[in-house]
C-alpha positions in Angstrom: 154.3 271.3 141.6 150.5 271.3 142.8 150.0 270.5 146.3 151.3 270.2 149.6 154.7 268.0 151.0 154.7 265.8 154.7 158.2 265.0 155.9 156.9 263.0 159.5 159.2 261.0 161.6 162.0 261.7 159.2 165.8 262.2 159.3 167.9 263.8 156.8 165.2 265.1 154.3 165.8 267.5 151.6 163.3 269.7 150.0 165.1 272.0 147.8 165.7 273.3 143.9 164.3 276.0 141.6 161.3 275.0 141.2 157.7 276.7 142.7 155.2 274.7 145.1 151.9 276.1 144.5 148.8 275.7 147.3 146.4 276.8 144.8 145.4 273.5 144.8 143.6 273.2 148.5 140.7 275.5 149.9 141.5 278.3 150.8 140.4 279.3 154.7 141.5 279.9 158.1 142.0 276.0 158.8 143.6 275.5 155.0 146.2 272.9 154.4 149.8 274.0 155.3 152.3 273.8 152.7 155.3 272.5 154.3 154.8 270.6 157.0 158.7 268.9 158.8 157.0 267.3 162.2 159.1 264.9 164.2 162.0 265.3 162.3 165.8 266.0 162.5 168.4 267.2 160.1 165.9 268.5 157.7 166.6 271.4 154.7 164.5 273.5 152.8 166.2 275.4 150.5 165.9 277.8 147.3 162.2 276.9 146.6 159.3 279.5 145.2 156.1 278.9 147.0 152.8 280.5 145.9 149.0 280.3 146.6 148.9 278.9 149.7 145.8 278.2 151.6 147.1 278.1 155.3 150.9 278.3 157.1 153.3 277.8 154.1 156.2 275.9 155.9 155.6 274.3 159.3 158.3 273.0 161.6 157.4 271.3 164.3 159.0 269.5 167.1 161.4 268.7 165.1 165.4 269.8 165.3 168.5 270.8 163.3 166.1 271.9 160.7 167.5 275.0 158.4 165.3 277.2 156.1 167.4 279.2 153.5 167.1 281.1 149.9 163.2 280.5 150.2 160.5 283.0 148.6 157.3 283.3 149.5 153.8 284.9 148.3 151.1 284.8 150.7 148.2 287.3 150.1 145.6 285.5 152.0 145.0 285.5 156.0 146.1 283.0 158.0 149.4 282.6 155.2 152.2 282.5 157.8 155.4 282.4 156.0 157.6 280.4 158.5 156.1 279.0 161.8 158.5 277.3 164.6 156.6 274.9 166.3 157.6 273.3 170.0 161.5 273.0 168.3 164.6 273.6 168.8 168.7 274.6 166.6 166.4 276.1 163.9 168.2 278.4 161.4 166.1 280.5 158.7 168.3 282.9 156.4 168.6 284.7 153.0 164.6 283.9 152.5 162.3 286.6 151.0 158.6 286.1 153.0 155.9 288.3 152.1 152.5 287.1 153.8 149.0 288.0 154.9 150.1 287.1 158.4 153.1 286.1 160.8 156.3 286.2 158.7 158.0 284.0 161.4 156.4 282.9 164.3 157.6 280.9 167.0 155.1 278.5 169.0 154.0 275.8 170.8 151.0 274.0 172.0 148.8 271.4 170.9 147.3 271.5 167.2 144.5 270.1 165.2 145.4 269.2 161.6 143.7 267.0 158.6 146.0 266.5 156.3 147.6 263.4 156.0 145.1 262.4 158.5 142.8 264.1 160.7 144.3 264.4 164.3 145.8 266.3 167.4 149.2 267.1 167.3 151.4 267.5 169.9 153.5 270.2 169.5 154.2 271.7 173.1 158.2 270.8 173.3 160.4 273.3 174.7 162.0 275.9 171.9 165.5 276.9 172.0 168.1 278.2 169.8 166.4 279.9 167.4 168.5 281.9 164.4 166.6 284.4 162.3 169.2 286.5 159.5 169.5 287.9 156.4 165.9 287.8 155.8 163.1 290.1 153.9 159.9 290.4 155.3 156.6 291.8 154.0 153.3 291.7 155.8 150.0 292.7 154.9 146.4 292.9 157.1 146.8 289.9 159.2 149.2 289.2 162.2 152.6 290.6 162.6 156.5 290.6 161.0 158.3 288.5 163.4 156.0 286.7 166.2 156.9 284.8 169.4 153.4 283.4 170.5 150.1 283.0 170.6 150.0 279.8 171.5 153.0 279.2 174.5 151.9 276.5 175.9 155.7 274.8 176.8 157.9 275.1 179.6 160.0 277.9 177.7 161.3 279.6 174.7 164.7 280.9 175.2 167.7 281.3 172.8 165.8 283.0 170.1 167.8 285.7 167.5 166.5 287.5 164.6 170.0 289.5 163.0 170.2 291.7 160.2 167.1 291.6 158.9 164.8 294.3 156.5 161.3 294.7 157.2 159.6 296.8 154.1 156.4 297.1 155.3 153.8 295.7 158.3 150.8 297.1 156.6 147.9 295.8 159.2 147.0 296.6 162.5 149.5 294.1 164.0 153.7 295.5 165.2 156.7 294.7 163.8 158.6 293.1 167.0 155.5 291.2 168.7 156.1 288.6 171.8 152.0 287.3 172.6 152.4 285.5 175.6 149.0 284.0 176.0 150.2 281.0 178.2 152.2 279.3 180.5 155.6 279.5 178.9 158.6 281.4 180.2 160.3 283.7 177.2 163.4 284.9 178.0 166.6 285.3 176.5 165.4 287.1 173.3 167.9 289.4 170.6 166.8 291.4 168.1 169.9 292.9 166.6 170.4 295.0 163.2 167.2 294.9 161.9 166.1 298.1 159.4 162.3 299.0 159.3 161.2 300.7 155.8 157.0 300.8 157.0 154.6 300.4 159.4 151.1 301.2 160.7 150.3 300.3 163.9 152.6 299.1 166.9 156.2 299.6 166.3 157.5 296.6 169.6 154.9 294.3 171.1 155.5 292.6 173.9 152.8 291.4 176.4 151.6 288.3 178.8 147.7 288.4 178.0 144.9 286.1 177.2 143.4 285.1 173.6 141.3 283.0 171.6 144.6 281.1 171.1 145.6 280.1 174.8 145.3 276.9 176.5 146.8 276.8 179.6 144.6 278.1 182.9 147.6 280.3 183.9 150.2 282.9 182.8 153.4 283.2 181.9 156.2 285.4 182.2 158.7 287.4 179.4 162.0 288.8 181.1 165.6 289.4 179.3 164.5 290.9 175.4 166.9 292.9 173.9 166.4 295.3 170.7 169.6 296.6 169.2 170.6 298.7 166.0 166.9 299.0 165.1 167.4 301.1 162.3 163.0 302.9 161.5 162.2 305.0 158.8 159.5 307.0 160.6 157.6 309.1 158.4 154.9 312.1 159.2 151.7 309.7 159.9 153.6 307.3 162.2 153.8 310.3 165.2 150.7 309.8 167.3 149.4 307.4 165.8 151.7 304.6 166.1 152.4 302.7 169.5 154.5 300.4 171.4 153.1 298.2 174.3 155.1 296.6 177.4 152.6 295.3 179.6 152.4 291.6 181.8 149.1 289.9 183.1 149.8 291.2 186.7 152.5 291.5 189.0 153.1 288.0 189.3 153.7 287.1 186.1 154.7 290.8 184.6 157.6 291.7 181.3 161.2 292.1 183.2 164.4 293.6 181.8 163.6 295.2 178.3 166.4 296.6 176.6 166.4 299.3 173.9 170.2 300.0 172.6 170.9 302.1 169.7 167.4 302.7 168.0 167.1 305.4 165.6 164.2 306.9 163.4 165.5 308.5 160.2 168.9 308.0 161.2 168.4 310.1 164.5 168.8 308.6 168.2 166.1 307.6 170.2 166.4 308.6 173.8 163.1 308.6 175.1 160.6 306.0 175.6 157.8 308.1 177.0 158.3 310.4 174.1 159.6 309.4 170.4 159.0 305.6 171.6 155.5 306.3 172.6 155.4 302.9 174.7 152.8 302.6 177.4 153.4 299.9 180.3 151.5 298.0 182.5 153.3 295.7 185.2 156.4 296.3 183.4 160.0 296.9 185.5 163.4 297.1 184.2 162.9 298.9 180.9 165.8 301.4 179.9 167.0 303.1 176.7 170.5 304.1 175.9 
């Protein structure tokens, strides 16, 4: 199938089968038309679909709820081609799903959106996200963005409840991490696992996880990210990752700063971490609480 699928206001939709939904259809672009699109919705399942080609986010949920993603594979080898994006919702499940994109695998967000397809308006996706569950997936990402994302755009009252378990992340070949939190407004994040997860590649920035500004934000003030946990991160760290590859804590300033970061059982080629200063390499700014065991 050619083209794109809109599931608005909806409850009990099924989008599922062997079949492949190609994008190639659309322009392609920063601002192309998204793939997927479950807005306003409850009890909604994708399932066991090929998707190909697409010109902009490949599946979309937003504020909608009891929405579950499974068996899905994805190619995505264009910017902008985020494989899953959460969007100001909540009892999300994702698992089993292979996503290999030129951008965010998952990213979780909220705030308020322009689209133009079915119509050209402003969306309101800025509803509170909770309970998040991110397993048994596959990730791939090329140039653009990073593995798993929480942010940009934050512009909600909070994003808590969110866990991505036993997952395998073969490579994050841009300039982006592969554990990012880009809290760029308002929101509170807290309450965040990532547990079993097994890194194969990466460039750049290893765990990401900052209050800041961007081209993204919207509201006139920061937020704050408190309670993240990494567990049995399991990194395949080869000879051009030392020195050259980074992890950043840092908040906006000490009122709004990154509180209680925990790092439990991370190795890197099957030996324990025990230093952040040293094999981490993470540099702080108007972080507190940060330990390693």
């Amino acid at each position: 199938m050619r083209g794109c699928i809109r599931a608005i206001n909806t409850r009990g939709v099924k989008i599922h089968g062997r079949g492949i939904l190609d994008g190639s259809f659309y322009k392609r672009g920063r601002d192309g038309t998204r793939s997927i699109v479950i807005e306003g919705s409850e009890d909604a399942l994708i399932e066991d679909i090929v998707m190909i080609e697409p010109s902009g986010w490949m599946i979309v949920i937003a504020a909608s709820r009891n929405v579950t993603v499974r068996g899905v594979r994805q190619i995505g080898i264009h910017v902008a081609t985020d494989g899953v994006d959460i969007v100001g919702s909540r009892d999300v499940l994702v698992e089993n799903c292979f996503l290999h994109n030129n951008d965010d695998c998952v990213a979780i967000k909220a705030g308020t959106y322009w689209i133009k397809e079915p119509r050209e308006c402003t969306m309101l996706w800025n509803d509170p996200v909770e309970n998040i569950l991110v397993q048994g997936c596959i990730f791939a990402n090329d140039r653009a963005g990073n593995v798993v994302e929480i942010g940009h755009e934050l512009s909600t009252a909070h994003v808590r409840g969110v866990t991505f378990r036993d997952c395998d992340v073969l490579h994050c070949h841009g300039n982006g991490a592969v554990f990012a939190i880009h809290n760029c407004d308002a929101a509170e994040v807290s309450g965040i696992l990532y547990e079993n997860i097994r890194v194969e590649h990466y460039w750049e920035k290893l765990f990401d996880v900052r209050v800041m500004a961007s081209m993204w934000g919207r509201d006139p003030v920061r937020g704050r990210i408190r309670d993240i946990t990494f567990r049995g991160i399991r990194v395949a760290h080869s000879a051009q990752n030392a020195g050259y590859s980074t992890s950043v804590i840092g908040g906006w300033d000490a009122e709004h700063p990154v509180e209680k970061v925990a790092f439990e059982d991370i190795s890197f080629n099957g030996r324990p971490v025990t230093s952040l200063d040293g094999e981490l390499e993470v540099f702080t700014r108007h972080a507190h609480g940060i330990s390693i065991r």
